[in-house]
Structure formats: structure tokens, C-alpha cells
ROTOR-843158 format. One record per residue (C-alpha): residue number from 1; x, y, z. Coordinates in Angstrom, 1 decimal, padded with zeros to 4 digits. Layout:
<sites>
+------+--------+--------+--------+
! kenu !     px !     py !     pz !
+------+--------+--------+--------+
!  NUM !      X !      Y !      Z !
...
+------+--------+--------+--------+
</sites>
This chain:
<sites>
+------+--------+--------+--------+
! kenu !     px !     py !     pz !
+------+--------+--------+--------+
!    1 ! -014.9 ! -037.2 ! -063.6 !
!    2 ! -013.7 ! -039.6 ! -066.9 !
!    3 ! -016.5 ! -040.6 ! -068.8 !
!    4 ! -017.1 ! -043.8 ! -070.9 !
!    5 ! -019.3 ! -046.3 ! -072.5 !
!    6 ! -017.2 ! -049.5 ! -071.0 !
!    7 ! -015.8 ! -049.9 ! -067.8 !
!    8 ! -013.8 ! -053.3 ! -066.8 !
!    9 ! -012.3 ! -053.4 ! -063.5 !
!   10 ! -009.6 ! -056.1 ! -063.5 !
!   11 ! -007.4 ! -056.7 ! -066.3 !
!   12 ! -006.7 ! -060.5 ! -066.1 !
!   13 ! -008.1 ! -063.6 ! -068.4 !
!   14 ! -012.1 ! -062.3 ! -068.0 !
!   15 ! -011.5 ! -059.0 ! -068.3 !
!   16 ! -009.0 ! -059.1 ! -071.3 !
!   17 ! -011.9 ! -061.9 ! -072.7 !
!   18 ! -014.5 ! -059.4 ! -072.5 !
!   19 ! -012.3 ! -056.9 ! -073.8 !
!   20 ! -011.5 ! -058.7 ! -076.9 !
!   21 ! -016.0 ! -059.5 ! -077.5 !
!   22 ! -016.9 ! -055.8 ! -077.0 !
!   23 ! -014.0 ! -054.6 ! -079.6 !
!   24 ! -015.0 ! -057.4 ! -082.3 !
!   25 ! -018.6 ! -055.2 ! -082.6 !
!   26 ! -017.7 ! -052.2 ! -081.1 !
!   27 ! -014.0 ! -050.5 ! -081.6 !
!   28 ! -014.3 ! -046.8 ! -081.2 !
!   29 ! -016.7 ! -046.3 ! -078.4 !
!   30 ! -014.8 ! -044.9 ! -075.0 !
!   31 ! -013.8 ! -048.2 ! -073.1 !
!   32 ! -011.6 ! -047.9 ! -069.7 !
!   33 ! -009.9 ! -050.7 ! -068.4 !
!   34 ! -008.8 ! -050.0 ! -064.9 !
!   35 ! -006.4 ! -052.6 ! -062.4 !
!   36 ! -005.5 ! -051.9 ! -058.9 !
!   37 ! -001.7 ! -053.3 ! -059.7 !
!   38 !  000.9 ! -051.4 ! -061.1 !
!   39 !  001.3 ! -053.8 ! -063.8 !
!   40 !  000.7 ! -054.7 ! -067.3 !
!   41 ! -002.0 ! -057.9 ! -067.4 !
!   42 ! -000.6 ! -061.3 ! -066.3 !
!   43 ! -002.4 ! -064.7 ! -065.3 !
!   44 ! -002.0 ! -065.3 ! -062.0 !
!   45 ! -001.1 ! -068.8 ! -063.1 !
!   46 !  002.6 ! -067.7 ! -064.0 !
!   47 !  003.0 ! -066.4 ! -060.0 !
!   48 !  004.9 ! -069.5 ! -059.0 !
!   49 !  007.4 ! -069.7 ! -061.9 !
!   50 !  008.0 ! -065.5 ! -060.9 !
!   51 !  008.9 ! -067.0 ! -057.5 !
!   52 !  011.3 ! -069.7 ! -059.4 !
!   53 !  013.1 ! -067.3 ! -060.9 !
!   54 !  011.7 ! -069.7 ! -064.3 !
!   55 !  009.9 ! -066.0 ! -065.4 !
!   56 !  010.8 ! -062.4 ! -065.3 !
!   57 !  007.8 ! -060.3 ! -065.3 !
!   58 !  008.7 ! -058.6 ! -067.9 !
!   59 !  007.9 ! -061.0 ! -070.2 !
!   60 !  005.0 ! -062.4 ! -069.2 !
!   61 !  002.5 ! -059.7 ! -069.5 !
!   62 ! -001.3 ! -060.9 ! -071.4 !
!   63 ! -000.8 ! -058.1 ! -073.4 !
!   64 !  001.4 ! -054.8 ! -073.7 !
!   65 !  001.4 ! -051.3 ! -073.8 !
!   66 !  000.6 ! -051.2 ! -077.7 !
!   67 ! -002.6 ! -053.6 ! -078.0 !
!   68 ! -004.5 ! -050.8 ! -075.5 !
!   69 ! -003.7 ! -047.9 ! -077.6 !
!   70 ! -005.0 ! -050.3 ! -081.3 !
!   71 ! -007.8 ! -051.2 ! -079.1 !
!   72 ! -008.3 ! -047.4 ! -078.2 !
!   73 ! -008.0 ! -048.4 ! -074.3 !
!   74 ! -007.5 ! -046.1 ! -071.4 !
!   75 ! -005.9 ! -048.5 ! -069.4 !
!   76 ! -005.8 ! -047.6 ! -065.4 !
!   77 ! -003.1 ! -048.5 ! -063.4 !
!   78 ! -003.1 ! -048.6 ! -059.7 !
!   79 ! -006.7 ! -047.7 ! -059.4 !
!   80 ! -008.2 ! -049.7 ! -056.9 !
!   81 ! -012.2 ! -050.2 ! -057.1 !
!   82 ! -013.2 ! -048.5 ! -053.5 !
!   83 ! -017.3 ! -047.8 ! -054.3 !
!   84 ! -019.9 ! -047.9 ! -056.6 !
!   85 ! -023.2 ! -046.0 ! -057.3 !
!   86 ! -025.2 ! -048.2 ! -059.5 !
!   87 ! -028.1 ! -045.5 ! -059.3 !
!   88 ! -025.4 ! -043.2 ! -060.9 !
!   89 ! -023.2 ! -045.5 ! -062.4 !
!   90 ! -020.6 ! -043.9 ! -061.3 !
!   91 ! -017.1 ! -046.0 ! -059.7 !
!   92 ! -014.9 ! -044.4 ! -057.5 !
!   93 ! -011.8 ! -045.7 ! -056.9 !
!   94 ! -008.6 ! -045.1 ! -054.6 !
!   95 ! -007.8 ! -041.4 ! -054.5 !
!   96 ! -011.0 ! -040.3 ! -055.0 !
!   97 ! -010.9 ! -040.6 ! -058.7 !
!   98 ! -014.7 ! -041.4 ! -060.6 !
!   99 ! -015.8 ! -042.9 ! -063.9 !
!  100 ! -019.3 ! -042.5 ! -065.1 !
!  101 ! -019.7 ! -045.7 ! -066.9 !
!  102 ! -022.8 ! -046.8 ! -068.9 !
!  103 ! -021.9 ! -050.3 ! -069.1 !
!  104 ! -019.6 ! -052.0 ! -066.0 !
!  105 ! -017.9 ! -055.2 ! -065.5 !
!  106 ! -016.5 ! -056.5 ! -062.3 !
!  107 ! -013.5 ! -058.6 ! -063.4 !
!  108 ! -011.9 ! -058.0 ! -059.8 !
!  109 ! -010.9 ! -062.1 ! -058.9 !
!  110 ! -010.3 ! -062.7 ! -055.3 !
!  111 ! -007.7 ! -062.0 ! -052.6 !
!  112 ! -006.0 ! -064.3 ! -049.8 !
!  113 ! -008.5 ! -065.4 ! -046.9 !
!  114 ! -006.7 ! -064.8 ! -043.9 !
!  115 ! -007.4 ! -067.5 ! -041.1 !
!  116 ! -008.3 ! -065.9 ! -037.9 !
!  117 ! -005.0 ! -067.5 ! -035.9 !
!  118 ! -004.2 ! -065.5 ! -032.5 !
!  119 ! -000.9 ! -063.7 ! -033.1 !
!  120 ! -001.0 ! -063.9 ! -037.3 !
!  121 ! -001.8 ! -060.4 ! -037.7 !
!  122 !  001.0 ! -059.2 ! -035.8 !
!  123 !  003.9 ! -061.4 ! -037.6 !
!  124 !  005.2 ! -061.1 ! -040.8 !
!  125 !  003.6 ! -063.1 ! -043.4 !
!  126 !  003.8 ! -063.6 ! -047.3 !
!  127 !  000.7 ! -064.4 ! -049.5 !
!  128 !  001.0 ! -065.4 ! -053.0 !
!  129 ! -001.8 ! -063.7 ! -055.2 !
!  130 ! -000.2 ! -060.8 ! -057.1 !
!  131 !  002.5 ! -060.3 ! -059.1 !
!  132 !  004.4 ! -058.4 ! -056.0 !
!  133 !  003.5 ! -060.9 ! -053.7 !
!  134 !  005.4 ! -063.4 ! -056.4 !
!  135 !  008.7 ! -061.0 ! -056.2 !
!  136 !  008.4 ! -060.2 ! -052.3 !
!  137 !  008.3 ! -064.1 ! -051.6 !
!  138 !  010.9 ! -064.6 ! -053.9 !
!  139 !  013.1 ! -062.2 ! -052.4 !
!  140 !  012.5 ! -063.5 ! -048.8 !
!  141 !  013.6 ! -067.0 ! -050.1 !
!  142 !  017.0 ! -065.6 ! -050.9 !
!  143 !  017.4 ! -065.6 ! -046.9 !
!  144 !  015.5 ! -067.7 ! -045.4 !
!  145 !  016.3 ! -071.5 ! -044.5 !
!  146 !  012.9 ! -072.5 ! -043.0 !
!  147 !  009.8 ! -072.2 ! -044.2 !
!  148 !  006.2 ! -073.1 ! -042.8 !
!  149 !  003.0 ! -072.9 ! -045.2 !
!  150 ! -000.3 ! -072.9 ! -043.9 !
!  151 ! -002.5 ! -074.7 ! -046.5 !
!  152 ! -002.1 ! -077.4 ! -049.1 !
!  153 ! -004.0 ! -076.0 ! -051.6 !
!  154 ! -002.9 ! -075.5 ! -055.3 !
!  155 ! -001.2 ! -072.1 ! -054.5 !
!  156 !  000.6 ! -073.8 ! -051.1 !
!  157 !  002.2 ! -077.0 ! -052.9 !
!  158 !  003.2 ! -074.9 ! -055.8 !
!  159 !  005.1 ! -072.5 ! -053.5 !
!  160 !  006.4 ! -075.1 ! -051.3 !
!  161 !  007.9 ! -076.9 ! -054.4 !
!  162 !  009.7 ! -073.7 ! -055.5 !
!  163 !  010.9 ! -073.3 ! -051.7 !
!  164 !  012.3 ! -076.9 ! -051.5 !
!  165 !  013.7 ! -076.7 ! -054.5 !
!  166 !  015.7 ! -073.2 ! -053.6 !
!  167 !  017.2 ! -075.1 ! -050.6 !
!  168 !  014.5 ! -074.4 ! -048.0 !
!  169 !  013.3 ! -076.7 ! -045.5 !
!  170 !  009.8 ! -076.2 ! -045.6 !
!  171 !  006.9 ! -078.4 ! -043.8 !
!  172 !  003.5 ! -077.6 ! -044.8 !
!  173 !  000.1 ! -077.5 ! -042.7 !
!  174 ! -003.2 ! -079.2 ! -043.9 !
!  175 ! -005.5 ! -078.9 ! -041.6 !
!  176 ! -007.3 ! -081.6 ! -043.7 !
!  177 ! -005.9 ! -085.0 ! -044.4 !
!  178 ! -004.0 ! -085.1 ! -047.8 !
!  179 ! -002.1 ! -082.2 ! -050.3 !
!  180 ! -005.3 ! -080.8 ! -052.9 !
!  181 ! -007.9 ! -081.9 ! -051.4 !
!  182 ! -010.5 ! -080.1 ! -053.0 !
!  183 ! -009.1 ! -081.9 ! -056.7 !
!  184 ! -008.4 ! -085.4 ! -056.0 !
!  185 ! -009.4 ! -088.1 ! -053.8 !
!  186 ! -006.6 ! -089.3 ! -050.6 !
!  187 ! -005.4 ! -092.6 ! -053.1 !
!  188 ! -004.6 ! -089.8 ! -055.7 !
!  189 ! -003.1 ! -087.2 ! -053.4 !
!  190 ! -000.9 ! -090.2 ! -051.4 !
!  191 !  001.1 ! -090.5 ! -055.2 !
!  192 !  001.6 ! -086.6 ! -054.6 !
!  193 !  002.5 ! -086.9 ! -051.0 !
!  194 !  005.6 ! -089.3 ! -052.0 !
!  195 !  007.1 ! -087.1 ! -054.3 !
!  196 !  006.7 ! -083.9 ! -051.9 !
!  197 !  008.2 ! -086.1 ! -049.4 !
!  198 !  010.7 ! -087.2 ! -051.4 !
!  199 !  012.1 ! -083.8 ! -052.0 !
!  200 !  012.3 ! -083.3 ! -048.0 !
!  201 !  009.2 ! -081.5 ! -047.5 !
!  202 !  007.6 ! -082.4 ! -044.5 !
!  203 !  003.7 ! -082.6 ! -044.3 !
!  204 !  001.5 ! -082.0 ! -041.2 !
!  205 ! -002.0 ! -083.1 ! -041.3 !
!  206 ! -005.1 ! -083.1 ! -039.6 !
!  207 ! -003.7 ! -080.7 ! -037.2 !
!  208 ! -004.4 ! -077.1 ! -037.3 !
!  209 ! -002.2 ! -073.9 ! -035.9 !
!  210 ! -003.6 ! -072.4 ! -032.9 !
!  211 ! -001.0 ! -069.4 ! -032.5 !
!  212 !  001.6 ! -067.9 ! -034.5 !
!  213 !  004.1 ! -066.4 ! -032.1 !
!  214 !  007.6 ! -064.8 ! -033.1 !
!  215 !  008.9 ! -067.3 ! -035.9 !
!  216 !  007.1 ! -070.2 ! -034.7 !
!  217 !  003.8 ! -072.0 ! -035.0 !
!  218 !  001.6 ! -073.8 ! -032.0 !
!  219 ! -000.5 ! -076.5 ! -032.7 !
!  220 ! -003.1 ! -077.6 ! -031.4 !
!  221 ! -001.4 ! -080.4 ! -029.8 !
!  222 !  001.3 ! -078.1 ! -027.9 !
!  223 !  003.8 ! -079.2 ! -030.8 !
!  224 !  005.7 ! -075.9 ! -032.4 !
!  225 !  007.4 ! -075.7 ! -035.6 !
!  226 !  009.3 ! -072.9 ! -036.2 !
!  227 !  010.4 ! -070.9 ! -039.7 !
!  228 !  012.2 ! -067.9 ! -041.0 !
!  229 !  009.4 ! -067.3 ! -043.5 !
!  230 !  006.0 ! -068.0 ! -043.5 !
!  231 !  003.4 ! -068.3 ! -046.2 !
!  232 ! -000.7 ! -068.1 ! -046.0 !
!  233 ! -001.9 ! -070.2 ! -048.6 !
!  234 ! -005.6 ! -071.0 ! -046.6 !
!  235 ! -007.4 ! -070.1 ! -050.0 !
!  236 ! -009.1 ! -067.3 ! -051.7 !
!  237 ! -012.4 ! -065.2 ! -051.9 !
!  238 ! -013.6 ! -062.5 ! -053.6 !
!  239 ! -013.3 ! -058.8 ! -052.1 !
!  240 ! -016.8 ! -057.3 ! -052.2 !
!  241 ! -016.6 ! -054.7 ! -049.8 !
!  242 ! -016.7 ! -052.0 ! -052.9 !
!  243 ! -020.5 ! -053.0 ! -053.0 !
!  244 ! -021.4 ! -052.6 ! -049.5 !
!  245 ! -024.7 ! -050.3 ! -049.9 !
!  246 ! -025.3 ! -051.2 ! -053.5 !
!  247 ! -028.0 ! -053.8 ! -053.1 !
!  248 ! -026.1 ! -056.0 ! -055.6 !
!  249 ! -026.8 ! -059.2 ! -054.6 !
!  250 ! -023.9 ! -061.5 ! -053.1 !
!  251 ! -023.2 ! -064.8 ! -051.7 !
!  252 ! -020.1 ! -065.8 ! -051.9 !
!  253 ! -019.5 ! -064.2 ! -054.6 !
!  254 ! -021.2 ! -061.9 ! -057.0 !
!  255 ! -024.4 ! -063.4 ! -057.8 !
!  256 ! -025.2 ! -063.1 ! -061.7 !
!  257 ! -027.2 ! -064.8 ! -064.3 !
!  258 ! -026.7 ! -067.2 ! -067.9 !
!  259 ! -025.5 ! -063.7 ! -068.9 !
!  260 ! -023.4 ! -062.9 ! -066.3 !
!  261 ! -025.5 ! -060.3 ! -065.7 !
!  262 ! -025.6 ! -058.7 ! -061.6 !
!  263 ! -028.7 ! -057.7 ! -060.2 !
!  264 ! -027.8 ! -054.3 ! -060.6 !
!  265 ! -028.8 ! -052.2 ! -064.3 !
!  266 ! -026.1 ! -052.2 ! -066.4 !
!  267 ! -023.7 ! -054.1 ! -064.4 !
!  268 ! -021.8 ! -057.6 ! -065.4 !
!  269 ! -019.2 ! -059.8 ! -063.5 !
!  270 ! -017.0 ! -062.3 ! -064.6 !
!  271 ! -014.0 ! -064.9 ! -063.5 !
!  272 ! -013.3 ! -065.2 ! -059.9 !
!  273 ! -015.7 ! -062.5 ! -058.3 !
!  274 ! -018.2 ! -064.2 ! -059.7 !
!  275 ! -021.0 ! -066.6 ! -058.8 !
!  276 ! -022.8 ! -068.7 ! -061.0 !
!  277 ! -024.6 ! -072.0 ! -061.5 !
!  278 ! -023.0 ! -075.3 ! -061.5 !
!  279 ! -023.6 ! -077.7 ! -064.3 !
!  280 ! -022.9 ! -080.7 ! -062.7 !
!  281 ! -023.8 ! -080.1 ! -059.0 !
!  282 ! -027.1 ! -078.5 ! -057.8 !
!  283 ! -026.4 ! -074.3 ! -056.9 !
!  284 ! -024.2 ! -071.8 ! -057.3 !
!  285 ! -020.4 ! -071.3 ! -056.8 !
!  286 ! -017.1 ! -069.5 ! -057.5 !
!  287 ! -015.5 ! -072.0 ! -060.0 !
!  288 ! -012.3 ! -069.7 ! -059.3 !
!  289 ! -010.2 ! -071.3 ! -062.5 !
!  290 ! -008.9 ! -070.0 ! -065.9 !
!  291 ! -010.7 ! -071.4 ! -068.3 !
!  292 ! -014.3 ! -070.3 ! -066.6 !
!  293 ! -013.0 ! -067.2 ! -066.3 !
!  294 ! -012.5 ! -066.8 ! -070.1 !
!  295 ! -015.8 ! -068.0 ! -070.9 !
!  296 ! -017.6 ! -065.7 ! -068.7 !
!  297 ! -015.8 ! -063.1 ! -069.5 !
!  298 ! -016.0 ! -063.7 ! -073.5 !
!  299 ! -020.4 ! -064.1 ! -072.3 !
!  300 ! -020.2 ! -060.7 ! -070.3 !
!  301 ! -018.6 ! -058.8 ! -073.1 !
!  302 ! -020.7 ! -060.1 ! -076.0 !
!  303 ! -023.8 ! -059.3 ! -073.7 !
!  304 ! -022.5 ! -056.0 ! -072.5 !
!  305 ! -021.7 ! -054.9 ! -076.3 !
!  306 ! -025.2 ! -056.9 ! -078.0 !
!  307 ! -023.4 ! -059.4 ! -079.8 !
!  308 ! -026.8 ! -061.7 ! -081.2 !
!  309 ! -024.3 ! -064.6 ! -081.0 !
!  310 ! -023.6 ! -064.9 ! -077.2 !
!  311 ! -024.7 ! -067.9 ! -076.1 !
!  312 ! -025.7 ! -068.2 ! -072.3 !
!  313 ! -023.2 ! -069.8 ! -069.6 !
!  314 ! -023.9 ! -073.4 ! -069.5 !
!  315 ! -022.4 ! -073.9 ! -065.7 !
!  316 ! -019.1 ! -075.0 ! -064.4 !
!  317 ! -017.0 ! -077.7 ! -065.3 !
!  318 ! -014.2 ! -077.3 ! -062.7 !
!  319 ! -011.0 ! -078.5 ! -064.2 !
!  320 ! -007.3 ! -078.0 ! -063.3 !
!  321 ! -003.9 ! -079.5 ! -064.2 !
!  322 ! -001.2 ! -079.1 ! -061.4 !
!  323 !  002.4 ! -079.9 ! -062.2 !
!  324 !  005.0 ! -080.8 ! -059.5 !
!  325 !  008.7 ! -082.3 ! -059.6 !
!  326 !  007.9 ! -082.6 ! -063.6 !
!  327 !  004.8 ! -084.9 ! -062.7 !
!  328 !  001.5 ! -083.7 ! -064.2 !
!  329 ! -002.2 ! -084.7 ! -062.1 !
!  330 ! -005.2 ! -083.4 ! -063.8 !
!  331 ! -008.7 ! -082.7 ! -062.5 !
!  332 ! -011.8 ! -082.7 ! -064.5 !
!  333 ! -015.8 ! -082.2 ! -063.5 !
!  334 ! -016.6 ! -084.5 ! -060.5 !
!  335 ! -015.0 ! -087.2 ! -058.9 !
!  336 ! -017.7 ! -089.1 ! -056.8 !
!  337 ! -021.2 ! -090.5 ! -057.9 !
!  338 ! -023.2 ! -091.8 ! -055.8 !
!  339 ! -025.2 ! -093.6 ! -058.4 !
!  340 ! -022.7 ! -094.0 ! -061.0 !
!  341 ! -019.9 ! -096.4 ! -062.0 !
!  342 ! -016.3 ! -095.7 ! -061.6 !
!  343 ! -013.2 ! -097.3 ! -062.9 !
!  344 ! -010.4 ! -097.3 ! -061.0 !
!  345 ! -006.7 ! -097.8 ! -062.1 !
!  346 ! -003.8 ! -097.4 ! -059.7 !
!  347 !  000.1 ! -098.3 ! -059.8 !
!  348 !  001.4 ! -097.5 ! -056.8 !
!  349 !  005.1 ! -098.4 ! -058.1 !
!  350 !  004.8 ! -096.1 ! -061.1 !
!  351 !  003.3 ! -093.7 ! -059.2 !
!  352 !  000.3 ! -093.9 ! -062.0 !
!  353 ! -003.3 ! -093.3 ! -061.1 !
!  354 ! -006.5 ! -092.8 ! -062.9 !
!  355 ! -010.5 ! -092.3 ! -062.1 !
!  356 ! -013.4 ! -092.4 ! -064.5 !
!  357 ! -016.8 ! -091.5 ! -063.6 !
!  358 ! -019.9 ! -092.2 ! -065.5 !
!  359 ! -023.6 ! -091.9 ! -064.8 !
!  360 ! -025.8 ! -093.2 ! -067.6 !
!  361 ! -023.3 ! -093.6 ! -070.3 !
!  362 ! -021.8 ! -089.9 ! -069.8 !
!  363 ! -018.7 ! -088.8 ! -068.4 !
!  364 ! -019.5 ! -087.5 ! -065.1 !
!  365 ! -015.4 ! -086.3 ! -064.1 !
!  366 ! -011.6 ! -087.5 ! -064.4 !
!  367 ! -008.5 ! -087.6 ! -062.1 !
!  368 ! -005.4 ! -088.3 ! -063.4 !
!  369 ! -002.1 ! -088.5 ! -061.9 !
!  370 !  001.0 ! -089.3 ! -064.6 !
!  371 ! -001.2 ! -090.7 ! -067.3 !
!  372 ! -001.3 ! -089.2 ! -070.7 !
!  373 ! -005.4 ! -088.0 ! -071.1 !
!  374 ! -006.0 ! -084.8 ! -072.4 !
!  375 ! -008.0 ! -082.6 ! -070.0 !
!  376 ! -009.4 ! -080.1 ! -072.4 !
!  377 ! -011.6 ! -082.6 ! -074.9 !
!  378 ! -012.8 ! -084.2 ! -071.1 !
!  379 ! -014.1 ! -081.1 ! -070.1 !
!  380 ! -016.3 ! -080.7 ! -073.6 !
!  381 ! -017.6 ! -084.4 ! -073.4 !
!  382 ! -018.9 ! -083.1 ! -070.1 !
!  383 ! -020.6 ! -080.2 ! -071.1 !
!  384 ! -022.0 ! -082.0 ! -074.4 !
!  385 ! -022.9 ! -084.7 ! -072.5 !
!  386 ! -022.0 ! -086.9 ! -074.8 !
!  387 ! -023.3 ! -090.2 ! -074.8 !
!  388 ! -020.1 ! -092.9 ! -074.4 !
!  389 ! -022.3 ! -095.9 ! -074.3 !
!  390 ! -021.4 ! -097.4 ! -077.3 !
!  391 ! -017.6 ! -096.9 ! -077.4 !
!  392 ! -017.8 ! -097.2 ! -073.1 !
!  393 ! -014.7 ! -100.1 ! -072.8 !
!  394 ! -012.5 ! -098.0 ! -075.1 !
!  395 ! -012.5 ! -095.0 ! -073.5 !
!  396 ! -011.9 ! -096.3 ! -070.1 !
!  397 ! -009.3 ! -098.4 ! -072.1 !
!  398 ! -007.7 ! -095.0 ! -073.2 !
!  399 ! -009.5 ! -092.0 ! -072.5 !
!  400 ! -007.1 ! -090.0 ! -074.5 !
!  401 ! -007.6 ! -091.8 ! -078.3 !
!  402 ! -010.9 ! -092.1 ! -078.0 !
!  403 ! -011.8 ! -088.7 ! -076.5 !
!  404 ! -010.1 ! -086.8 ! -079.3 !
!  405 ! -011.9 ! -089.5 ! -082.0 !
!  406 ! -015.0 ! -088.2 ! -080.7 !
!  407 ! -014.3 ! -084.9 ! -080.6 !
!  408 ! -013.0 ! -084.7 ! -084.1 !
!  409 ! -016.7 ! -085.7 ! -085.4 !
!  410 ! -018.8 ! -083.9 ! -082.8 !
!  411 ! -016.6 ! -080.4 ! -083.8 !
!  412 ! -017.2 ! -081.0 ! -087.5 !
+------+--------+--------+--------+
</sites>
């Protein structure tokens, strides 16, 4: 049995975050960091240019072998988080190893959902979540002249890029009707669609698989498709099962408060395990990007460590930029008001599109495909609210120059 004052489980961007807060006021107290992989830290972000061959692993790791032992760090390697006993606060993890913790955060992000397709579980089939995942995909592309992925999601255009641009043929399968759907609206993701298209990827949507049998896929219409290599890219969702019995409350995700604090004593979670409130919409969710994931995990550390300065989780702001074919689209906050006013600029021939939403004089979300804005300041007008009233027709003139302008003042 190890013994400590700290315990993170799950050494990405919220872990490393809250990490970073509980050193700044407390550096010598008995902190364990423990991952499942055998890995130094990485951001799963850098998993499609692993599969590129753009990034050797090697270099990519969030932090290295020397920063745990200055930070006096027991880090864990290939310690996977199996139970908990939150009346002991005790963790066991694979092997049967335990830690007695006084103070626990669940940094453990989420895993591939697996679609229940008749004859998946019995064919071969990459994912693309982990850094092995990254380097077992990219070995299987090295053979492979077809490939078929299931999902056109952030994870399944990225990969199918990488594939097409290896030599594959790869069609992907959307069971809904456009690439991203849950970032950008069907005039946004068309500008996408041409340039995937364009690059000989093939793109099947509104139909869904109905069996997977050897090296082929059955829709729903009869029609097959067959491929050398198949990739799940359906989404993700956090893996909970290490609470079962715990009474920590879940939905679909772990549920915790403005402090990312669980319903259990003692116990934080933080990044994509996590549930919190939404700023914008009504409820709770699993905002499931990076920079959410830093900010709750910089809150749960200051909490977990009694930093006076923490200030509570405002909700998310989702927000993601997605490169592909050296365009850029960006995502920021909400796309659709029902009450509110959006300007609308697109050029189909430039492929150039951009949204602006506004409820009563405040930015309410922006899409952007191949215009210069700068997603970042977006996302603080957002959570400032900040009134644009008065300078309205310039920044839907240029949301970029005027953005930073106000920034610059409001950061002063």
C-alpha cells in the first residue's frame, strides 16, 4: 500500500494543470501521478500527426522524466485505475496495486464508444485515442490500400486526411448528413466536403452500417464497401466503470460542482471525465476539449491544495480549430439563436465562410472556415459577456481587429 497526500489519475492537459496549482502552494507534500499508458504525458491532440509520420513520440511528450523528480512526483506508469473506496480513500489499480490518497483527482478523459454493429466485435478494427492506437494505425497504413471509417467526427476526418494523403483510398461513413457535424452548420461543412473530396475521399451520408463482415461493410441499403483497414471514429465517452459501487454521482460523465468537486469527500475530476455546467446552454455536459480541460484542471488543483485564489468554473465555452489540406475552420460557443441575429458571409468560390451570432449586443458563438479571426479572444468575449453594441458593425466587419482592440482594454 503507497501512501500520499495527492493522487491524479491521468497525466494529460488537466492533470498536468492541476499538477502545476497544487505545487505553486504546496511542493514537498507526497503527490502520485498515476497513467494507464506506458508513456510520458502527451495531448491527445498530436495523435494524428503520430499517424503522419509529421511527429515521433519521442518528442512530443507534455513533460519529461526530469520535471517529476523537481516536482517530487512519483509518476505511475501503466497503472490502470480498476476501483475505488471513497469510504477508505483508497484506489486500486491493475495488478492489485493500492494508494491511500487524502486528496484524489480523476483526470482519466474518455475512451472510443464502440457502436453496437453485428459482426464489429469479431473483425479487426483500429481506434485512434492513445498514443499506441496513433502508431498501430500508422503501421497498418503502410499495407493497406483501402480504408473505410465509421464516423466524421473530428478524430475520423483527421485520420482520413492522413490516410488519403499516404495513398489510401478511404471513404468515410456519416451516419448523419455532413463531415463535423457537431461544430458547424451543413453550408460550413459543404466548404469541407469539397476539399475532402477533392483529395479522393469518398463520403457516405445519411446511411448507416448494419454489418461488418470479413473486410467489408453492409449498409443499410444492401450496398457494401469493402477495405483492408478499418477505423472506429463513432466518438468518445468517459470510462466510469472504476466507480461502479461508489455512490459518486454520474451522468454522462462525472458529475461535479463550480469546484470541480465529485459528490464523494475528498474527491475532484477534471477534463474529459468530467461533467459540468454549460455557460451558454441550460445543463450539464462533457465539453470534451483542451482548453476546458486546463481550466478545470488548474480549478481542481487550486481547490484540492486551498489556493484562496481559485475562482469557480464559469461553464463551457466549447471551442475547436480543425485544420485539413492546410485550410483552417474554427468553432467557437454556439452557432444557432433562436432569438438572436446572425450575420452570414459565404464565398463559395474561395471556399470562405463566416457566422456571427449575437443576442442582445453579445457574442453568442462563431464559425469560421478560411477567414483570419482569432478564436481564443472570441471565446473570452463570450465568457465576459462583453457588451459589442457600440462597436456592433465593426466587429462583424472584422471580428479579428476589433476583438483583440477590445481585449487589450478589458485585460488591462
Amino acid at each position: 500500500m503507497q501512501d500520499c497526500t495527492y493522487l491524479i489519475v491521468g497525466s494529460s492537459h488537466a492533470g498536468l494543470t492541476a499538477l502545476d496549482a497544487i505545487r505553486m502552494i504546496d511542493p514537498e507534500a507526497p503527490l502520485i501521478m498515476a497513467t494507464r499508458e506506458d508513456h510520458l504525458p502527451y495531448s491527445p491532440t498530436v495523435l494524428p500527426y503520430v499517424v503522419s509520420g509529421r511527429s515521433i513520440p519521442k518528442k512530443v511528450a507534455l513533460r519529461d522524466e526530469d520535471y517529476f523528480k523537481r516536482q517530487n512526483v512519483a509518476f505511475l506508469r501503466n497503472a490502470e485505475l480498476k476501483s475505488l473506496d471513497v469510504a477508505a480513500s483508497t484506489a486500486r489499480f491493475e495488478g492489485g496495486a493500492n494508494v491511500r490518497y487524502e486528496k484524489l483527482l480523476l483526470a482519466t478523459g474518455a475512451q472510443p464508444s464502440i457502436p453496437p454493429i453485428p459482426g464489429l466485435k469479431d473483425a479487426f478494427f483500429h481506434v485512434l485515442r492513445t498514443m499506441d492506437d496513433a502508431l498501430n494505425l500508422k503501421s497498418a497504413m503502410g499495407s493497406a490500400k483501402s480504408a473505410l471509417v465509421l464516423g466524421a467526427g473530428l478524430i475520423g476526418t483527421h485520420a482520413a486526411e492522413n490516410m488519403a494523403e499516404a495513398g489510401v483510398k478511404v471513404t468515410i461513413v456519416e451516419a448523419k448528413g455532413q463531415v463535423l457535424p457537431g461544430y458547424f452548420d451543413k453550408d460550413a461543412s459543404a466548404l469541407i466536403e469539397t476539399a475532402f473530396r477533392k483529395h479522393g475521399i469518398a463520403l457516405e451520408f445519411g446511411r448507416s452500417v448494419k454489418e461488418i463482415k470479413q473486410g467489408r461493410a453492409v449498409l443499410e441499403d444492401g450496398a457494401e464497401l469493402p477495405f483492408d483497414l478499418l477505423l472506429i471514429a463513432t466518438g468518445v465517452r468517459p470510462q466510469l466503470s472504476f466507480l461502479d459501487g461508489t455512490g459518486v454521482k454520474t451522468a454522462n460523465g462525472i458529475m461535479v460542482d463550480e469546484m470541480q468537486r465529485t459528490s464523494a469527500a475528498n474527491v475532484w475530476a477534471a477534463g474529459d471525465c468530467a461533467e459540468a455546467r454549460m455557460f451558454q446552454a441550460q445543463g450539464t455536459g462533457v465539453a470534451g476539449i483542451l482548453p476546458i480541460a486546463v481550466e478545470q484542471g488548474r480549478i481542481a488543483g487550486q481547490a484540492m491544495v486551498g489556493d484562496h485564489g481559485v475562482k469557480a468554473f464559469p461553464g463551457s465555452v466549447l471551442l475547436n480549430t480543425y485544420s485539413f489540406f492546410g485550410q483552417q475552420a474554427i468553432s467557437v460557443g454556439i452557432g444557432e439563436v433562436a432569438d438572436g441575429e446572425t450575420c452570414l458571409r459565404i464565398d463559395e468560390a474561395a471556399g470562405t465562410y463566416l457566422k456571427i451570432v449575437l443576442k442582445d449586443g453579445k457574442l453568442m458563438g462563431v464559425a469560421s472556415v478560411n477567414n483570419p479571426i482569432d478564436p481564443g479572444i472570441l471565446w473570452q468575449l463570450i465568457l465576459r459577456r462583453t457588451d459589442l453594441s457600440e462597436v456592433k458593425d465593426r466587429f462583424l466587419a472584422d471580428p479579428k481587429a476589433v476583438g483583440r482592440m477590445l481585449m487589450s482594454r478589458l485585460w488591462r
